[in-house]
N, C-alpha and C positions, 0 to 999 in steps of 0.2 A: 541368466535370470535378470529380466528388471524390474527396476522400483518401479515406483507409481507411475502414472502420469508425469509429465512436465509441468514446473511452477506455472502457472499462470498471472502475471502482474496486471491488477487492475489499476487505472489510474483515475484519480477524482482532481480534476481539476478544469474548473470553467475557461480560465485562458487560453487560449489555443497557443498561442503564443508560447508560453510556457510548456503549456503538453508538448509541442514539437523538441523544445529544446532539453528536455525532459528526457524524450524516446533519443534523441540524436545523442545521448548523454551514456543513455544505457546500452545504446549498441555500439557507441565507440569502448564503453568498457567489457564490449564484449560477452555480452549480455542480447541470447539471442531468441529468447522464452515470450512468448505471446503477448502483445499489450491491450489491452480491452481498456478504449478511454472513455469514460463520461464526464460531461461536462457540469451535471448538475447532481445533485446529494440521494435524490428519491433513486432515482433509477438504477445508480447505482446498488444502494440498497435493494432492492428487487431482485437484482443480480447475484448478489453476494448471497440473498437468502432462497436463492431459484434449485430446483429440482438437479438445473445441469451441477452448478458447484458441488452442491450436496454430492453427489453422483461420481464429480472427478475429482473432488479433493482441491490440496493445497495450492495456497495463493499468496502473494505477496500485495500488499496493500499501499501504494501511494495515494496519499489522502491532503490536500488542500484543504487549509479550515477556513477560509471566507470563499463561501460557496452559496447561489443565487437564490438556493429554495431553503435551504439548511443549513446549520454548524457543522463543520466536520469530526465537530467535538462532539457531538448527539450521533454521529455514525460512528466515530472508536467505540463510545460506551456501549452500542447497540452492538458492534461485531466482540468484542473482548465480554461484550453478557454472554453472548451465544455460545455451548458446550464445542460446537461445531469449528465456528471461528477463530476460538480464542487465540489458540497456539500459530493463528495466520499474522508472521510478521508486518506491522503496519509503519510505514516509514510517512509524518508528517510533513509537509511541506510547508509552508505559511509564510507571511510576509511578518507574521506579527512576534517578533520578537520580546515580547512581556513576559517576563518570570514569572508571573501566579500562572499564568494559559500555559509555559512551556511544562511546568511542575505537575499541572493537573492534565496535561496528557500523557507525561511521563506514571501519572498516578494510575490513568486509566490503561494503562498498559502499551505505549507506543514505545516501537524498540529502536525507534533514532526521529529527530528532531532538527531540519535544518531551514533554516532560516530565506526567505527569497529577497532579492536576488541572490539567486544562489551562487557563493564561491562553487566552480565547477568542481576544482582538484579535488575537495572537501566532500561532493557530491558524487565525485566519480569513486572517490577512496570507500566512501557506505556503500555504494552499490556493489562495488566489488568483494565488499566483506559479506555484503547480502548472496551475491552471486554464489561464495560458499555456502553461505548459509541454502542457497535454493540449492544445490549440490545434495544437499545431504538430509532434506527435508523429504519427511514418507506423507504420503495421507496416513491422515489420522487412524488411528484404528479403530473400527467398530465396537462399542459395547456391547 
């Protein structure tokens, strides 16, 4: 018998630079699940709220919060409002290290927070715990 679908990780980050280092991060920890990267906030969103997700279920969410059209901070609240979304782990990335911004994404439901430039070891240690985490994660179940 199988689960669902495979996680799918979306990544919201405008750097490319970063995005590379990012994906070379995730599959060195062995982490081998699909990356769908956008560079800018809307399109994302379009994505996250599209017919296919709906459809396949669970995702893992890296999220950069200085992003060229939008806050990434108005994208956690919009996917953590959605019934659909909510329970889709979203792992922050941000350059911005301020405690009220890390606090109020922890409030808005972000289940890890690291800081750029990222310590790798640090970075590869959450993903690997995420990697459980995608292990054992179902779609959601229908009401």
């Amino acid at each position: 018998m199988t689960n669902s679908n495979p996680v799918k990780i979306v990544m919201v980050e405008d750097d490319h630079g970063h995005a590379k280092l990012i994906e070379k991060n995730i599959r060195r920890a062995n982490i081998s699940n699909e990356i769908m990267h956008f560079d800018a906030g809307q399109p994302a969103l379009d994505y996250l709220f599209s017919a296919e997700v709906l459809a396949n279920g669970p995702l893992l969410i890296l999220l950069d919060l200085n992003l060229p059209d939008m806050s990434g901070i108005d994208i956690l609240a919009e996917v953590k409002r959605d019934d659909r979304l909510k329970r889709a782990p979203v792992v922050v990335l941000t350059t911005t290290d301020d405690k009220t911004e890390i606090q109020r994404c922890y409030d808005l439901g972000c289940n890890v927070y690291i800081t750029k430039p990222v310590d790798y070891e640090s970075f590869a240690a959450a993903i690997r715990q995420l990697g459980l985490f995608l292990s054992v994660m179902q779609a959601p179940e229908i009401e």
